[in-house]
SEGU-942674 format. One record per residue (C-alpha): residue number from 1; residue in one letter; x negated, y negated, z negated. Coordinates in pm, whole numbers, m for minus. Layout:
N
{NUM; A; {X; Y; Z}}
...
This chain:
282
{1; X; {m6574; m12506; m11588}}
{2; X; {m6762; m12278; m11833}}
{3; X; {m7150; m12193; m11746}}
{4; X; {m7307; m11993; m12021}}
{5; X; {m7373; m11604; m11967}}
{6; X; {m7095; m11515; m12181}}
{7; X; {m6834; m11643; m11938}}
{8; X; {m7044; m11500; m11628}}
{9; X; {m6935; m11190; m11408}}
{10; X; {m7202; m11008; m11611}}
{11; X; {m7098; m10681; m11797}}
{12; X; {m6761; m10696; m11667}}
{13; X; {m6579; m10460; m11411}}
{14; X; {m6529; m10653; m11061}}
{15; X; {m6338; m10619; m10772}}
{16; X; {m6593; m10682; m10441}}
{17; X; {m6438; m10920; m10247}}
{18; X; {m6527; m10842; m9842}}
{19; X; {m6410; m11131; m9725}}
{20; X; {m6652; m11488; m9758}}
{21; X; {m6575; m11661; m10115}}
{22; X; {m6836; m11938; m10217}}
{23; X; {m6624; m11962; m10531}}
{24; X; {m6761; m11676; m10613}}
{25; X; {m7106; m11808; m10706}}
{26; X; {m7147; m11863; m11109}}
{27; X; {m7424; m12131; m11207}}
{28; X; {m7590; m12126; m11520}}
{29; X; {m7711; m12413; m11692}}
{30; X; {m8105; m12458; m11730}}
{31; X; {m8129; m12695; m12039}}
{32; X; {m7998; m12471; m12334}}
{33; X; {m8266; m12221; m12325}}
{34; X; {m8482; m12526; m12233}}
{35; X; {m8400; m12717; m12539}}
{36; X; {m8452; m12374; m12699}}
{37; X; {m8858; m12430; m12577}}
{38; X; {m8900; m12783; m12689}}
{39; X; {m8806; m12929; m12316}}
{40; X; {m8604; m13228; m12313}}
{41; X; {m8578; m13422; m12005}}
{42; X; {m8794; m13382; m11736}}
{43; X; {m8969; m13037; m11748}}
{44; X; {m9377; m13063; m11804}}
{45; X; {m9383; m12787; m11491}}
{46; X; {m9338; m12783; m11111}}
{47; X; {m9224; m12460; m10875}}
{48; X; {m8904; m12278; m10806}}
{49; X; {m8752; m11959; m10799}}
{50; X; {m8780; m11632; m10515}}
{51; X; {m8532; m11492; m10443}}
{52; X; {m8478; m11159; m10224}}
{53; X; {m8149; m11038; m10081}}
{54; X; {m8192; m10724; m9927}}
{55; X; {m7778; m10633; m9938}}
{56; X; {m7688; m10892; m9635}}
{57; X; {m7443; m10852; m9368}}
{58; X; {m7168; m10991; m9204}}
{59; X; {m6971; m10940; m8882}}
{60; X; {m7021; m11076; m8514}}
{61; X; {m6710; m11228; m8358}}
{62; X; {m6663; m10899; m8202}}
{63; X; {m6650; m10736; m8524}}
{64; X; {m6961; m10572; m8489}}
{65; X; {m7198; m10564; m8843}}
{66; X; {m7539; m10758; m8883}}
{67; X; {m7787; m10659; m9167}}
{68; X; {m8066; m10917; m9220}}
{69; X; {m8281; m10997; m9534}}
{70; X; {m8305; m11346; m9665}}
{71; X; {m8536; m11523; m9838}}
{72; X; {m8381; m11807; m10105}}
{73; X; {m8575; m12084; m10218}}
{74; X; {m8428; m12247; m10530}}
{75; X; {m8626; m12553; m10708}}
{76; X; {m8655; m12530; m11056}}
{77; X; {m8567; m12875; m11091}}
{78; X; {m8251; m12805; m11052}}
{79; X; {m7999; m12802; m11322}}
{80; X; {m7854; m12468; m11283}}
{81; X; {m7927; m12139; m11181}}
{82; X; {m7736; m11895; m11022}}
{83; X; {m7606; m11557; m11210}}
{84; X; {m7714; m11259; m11037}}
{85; X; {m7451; m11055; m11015}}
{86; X; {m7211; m11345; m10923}}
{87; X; {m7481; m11370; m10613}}
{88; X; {m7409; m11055; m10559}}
{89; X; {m7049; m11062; m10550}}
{90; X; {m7105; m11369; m10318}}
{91; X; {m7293; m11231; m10076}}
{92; X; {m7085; m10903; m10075}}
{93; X; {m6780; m11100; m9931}}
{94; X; {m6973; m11163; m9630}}
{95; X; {m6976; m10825; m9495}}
{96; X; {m6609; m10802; m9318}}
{97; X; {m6635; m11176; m9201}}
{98; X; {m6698; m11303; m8889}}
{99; X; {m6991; m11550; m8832}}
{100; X; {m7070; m11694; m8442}}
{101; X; {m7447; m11695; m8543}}
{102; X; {m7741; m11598; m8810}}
{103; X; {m7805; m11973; m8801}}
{104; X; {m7417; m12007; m8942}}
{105; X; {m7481; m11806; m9216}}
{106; X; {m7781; m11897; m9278}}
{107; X; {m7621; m12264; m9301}}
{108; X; {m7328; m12161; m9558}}
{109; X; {m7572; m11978; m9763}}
{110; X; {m7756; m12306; m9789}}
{111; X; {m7470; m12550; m9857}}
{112; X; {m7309; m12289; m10081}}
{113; X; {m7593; m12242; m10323}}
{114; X; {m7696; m12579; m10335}}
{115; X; {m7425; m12673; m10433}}
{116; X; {m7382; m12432; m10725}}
{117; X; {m7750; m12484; m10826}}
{118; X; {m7687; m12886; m10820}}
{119; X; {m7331; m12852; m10991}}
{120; X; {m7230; m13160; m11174}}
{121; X; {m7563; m13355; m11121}}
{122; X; {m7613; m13724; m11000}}
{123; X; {m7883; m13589; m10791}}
{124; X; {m7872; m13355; m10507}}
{125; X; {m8125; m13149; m10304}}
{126; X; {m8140; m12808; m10120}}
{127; X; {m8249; m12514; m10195}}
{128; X; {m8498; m12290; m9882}}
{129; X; {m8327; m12026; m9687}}
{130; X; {m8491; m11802; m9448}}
{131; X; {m8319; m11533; m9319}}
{132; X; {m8491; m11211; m9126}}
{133; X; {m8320; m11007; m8884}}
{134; X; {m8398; m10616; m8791}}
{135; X; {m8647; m10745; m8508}}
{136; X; {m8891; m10905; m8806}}
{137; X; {m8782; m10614; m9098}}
{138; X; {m9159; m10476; m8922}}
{139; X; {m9324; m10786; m9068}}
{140; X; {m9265; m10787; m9411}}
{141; X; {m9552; m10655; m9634}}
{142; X; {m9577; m10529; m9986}}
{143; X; {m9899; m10638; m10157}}
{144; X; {m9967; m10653; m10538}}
{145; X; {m10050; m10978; m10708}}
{146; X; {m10412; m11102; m10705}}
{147; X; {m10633; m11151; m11005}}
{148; X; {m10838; m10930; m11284}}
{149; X; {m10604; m10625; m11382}}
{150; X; {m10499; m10615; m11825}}
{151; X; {m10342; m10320; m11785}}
{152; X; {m10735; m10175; m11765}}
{153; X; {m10759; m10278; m12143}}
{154; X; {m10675; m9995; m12459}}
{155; X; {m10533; m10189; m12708}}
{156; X; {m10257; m10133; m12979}}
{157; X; {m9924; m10298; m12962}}
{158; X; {m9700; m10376; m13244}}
{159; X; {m9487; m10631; m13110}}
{160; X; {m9139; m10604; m12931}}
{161; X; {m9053; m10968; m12944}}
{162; X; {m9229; m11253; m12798}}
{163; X; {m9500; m11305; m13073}}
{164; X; {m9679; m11633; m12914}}
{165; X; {m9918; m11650; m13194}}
{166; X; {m10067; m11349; m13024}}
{167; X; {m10272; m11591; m12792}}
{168; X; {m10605; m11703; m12872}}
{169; X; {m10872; m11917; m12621}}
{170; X; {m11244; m11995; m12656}}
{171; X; {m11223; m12343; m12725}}
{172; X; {m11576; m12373; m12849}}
{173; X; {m11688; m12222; m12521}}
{174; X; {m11772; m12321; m12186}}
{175; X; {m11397; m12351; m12019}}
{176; X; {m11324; m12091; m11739}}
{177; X; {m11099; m12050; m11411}}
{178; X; {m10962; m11716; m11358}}
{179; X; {m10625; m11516; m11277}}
{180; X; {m10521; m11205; m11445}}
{181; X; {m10185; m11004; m11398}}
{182; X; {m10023; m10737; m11565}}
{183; X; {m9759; m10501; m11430}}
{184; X; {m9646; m10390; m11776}}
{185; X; {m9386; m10725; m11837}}
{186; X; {m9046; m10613; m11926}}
{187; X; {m8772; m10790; m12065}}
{188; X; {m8378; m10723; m12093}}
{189; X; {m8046; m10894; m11925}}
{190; X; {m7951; m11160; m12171}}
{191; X; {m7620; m11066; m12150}}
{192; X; {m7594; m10667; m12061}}
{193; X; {m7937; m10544; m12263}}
{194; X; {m8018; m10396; m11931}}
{195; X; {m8408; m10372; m11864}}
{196; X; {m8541; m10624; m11631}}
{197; X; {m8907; m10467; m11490}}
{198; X; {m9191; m10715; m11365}}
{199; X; {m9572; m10750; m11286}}
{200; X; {m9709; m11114; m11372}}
{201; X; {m9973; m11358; m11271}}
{202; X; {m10148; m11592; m11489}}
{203; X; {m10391; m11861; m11310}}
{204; X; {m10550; m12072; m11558}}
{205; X; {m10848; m12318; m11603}}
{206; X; {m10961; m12418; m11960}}
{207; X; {m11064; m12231; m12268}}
{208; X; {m11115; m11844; m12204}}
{209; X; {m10775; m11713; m12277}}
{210; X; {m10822; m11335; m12518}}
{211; X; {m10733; m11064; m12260}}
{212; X; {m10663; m10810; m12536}}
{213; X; {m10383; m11106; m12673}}
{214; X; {m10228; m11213; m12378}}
{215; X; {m10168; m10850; m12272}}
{216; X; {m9995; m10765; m12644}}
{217; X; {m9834; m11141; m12596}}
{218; X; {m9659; m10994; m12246}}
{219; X; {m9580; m10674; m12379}}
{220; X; {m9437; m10845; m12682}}
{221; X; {m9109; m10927; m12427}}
{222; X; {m9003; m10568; m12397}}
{223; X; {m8726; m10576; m12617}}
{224; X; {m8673; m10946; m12577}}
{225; X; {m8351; m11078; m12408}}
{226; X; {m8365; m11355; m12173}}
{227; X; {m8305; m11423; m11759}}
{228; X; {m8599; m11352; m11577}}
{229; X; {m8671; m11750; m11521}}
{230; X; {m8598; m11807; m11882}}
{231; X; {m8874; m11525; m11970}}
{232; X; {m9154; m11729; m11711}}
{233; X; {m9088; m12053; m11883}}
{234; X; {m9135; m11948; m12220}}
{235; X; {m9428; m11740; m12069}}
{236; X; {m9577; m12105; m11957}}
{237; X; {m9463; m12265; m12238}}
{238; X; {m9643; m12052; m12483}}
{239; X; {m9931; m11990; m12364}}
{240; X; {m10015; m12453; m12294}}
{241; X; {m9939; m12493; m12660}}
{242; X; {m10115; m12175; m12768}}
{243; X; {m10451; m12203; m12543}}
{244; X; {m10412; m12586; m12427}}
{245; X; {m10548; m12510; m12034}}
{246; X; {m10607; m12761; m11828}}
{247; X; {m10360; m12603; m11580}}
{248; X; {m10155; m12353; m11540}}
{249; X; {m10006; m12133; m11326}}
{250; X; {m9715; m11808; m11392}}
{251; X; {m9552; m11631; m11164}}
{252; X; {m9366; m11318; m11193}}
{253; X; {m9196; m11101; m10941}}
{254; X; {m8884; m10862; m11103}}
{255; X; {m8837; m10535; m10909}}
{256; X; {m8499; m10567; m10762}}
{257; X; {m8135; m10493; m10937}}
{258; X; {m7857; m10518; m10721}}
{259; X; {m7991; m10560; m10413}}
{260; X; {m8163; m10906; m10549}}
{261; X; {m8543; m10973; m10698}}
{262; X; {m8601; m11279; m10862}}
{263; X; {m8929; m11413; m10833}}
{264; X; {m9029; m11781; m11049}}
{265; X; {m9291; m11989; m11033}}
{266; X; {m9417; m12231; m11280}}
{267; X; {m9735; m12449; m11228}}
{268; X; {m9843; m12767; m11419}}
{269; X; {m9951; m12913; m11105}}
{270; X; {m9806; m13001; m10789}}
{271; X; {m9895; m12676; m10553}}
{272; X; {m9775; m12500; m10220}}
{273; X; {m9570; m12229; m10396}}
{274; X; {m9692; m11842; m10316}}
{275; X; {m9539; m11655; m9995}}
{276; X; {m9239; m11472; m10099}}
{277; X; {m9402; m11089; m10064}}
{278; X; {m9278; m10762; m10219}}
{279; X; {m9469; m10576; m10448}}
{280; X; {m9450; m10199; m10401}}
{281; X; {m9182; m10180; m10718}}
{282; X; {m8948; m10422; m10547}}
């Protein structure tokens, strides 16, 4: 079975299936962009990837609808990811099918994607799925990421391409801990060239990172082509070899397209990953 973009549901007209269709789901494979960043074999980073599904509903026996929101947890050890669109196709052909119980589809969401995301692999796991029903929509906050604001800074930018030699650290200076964010990240579908919109979080300790660099470094994706988790890990990747700190932390959150955001983590150590919560562009 083919897995690069090329051969995804991406770009192409679709008919929306209504009816439930697992074979609908289209992974990706993680390792050639990986390969691409100098990762072979086990990745030097921990965390996973958010997802959001705002576009979920499906019938009661009685053929009444359900909407509820679900939350997807999807390990970034795993081999694959899952194409967006094809997730939305997938969870489109729930919506004139009859399920006895949230806790059903919550349960075929979960076998379904784990076993896209694990495709092929010797080793199996699962990914997190939490879904939210009307009573809870109440609940759910928006709140911007934490840490010391870039955007504040008035610098020039020249670069429309990731330009990694853009970051700089103090390492002849006392090393810091700190966590800065930018809302100003934007990179483009690999495949379509449509823009992909996102605020990120850096949390670092080592040498003082250049604010003035690493905000022209992010705003150096804007015309750069790449998935959204492909985009984070060359985000991570850049900025260890470039400013060697002593760990590391990125996380971006992508306002929504589709009815989906897509939300990944990457941290050089072993941490509780961040609660899954909206930022007022998503």
């Amino acid at each position: 079975m083919h897995s690069s973009p090329e051969h995804s549901p991406l770009g192409k007209p679709a008919a929306y299936a209504d009816r439930y269709d697992p074979s609908l789901l289209f992974p990706i494979a993680r390792a050639d962009k990986r390969a691409e960043l100098g990762i072979a074999g086990q990745a030097p980073f921990f965390g996973a990837d958010l997802w959001t599904c705002f576009e979920l509903s499906w019938l009661t026996p009685r053929g009444k609808p359900v909407v509820a929101i679900a939350h997807v947890t999807v390990p970034c050890e795993t081999p694959h990811i899952v194409e967006s669109k094809s997730f939305k196709l997938y969870l489109n052909s729930y919506s004139n099918t009859p399920f006895a119980s949230a806790d059903e589809v919550a349960a075929r969401l979960r076998a379904d994607l784990s076993e896209a995301v694990w495709r092929g692999s010797e080793r199996a796991g699962s990914v997190g799925v939490r879904l939210l029903g009307t009573d809870l929509f109440d609940r759910e906050q928006v709140h911007e990421l934490d840490g010391i604001n870039l955007d504040r800074l008035d610098i020039e930018c020249t670069h429309y391409t990731p330009a990694p030699e853009l970051l700089t650290a103090a390492f002849d200076e006392q090393p810091v801990e700190e966590v800065l964010v930018s809302n100003l990240l934007k990179s483009n579908c690999l495949v379509t060239g449509q823009p992909d919109w996102g605020s990120v979080q850096i949390r670092y300790a080592g040498p003082q990172i250049d604010q003035g660099g690493l905000l022209r470094y992010l705003v150096s994706f804007r015309n750069h082509n790449e998935f959204h988790e492909q985009c984070v890990e060359r985000i991570f990747m850049d900025i260890r070899r470039q400013c060697r700190p002593t760990k590391l932390a990125v996380y971006a959150r992508y306002t929504r397209r589709g009815g989906l955001d897509i939300n990944p983590y990457r941290t050089s150590h072993p941490v509780a990953l961040p609660p899954n919560v909206r930022t007022a562009r998503q």
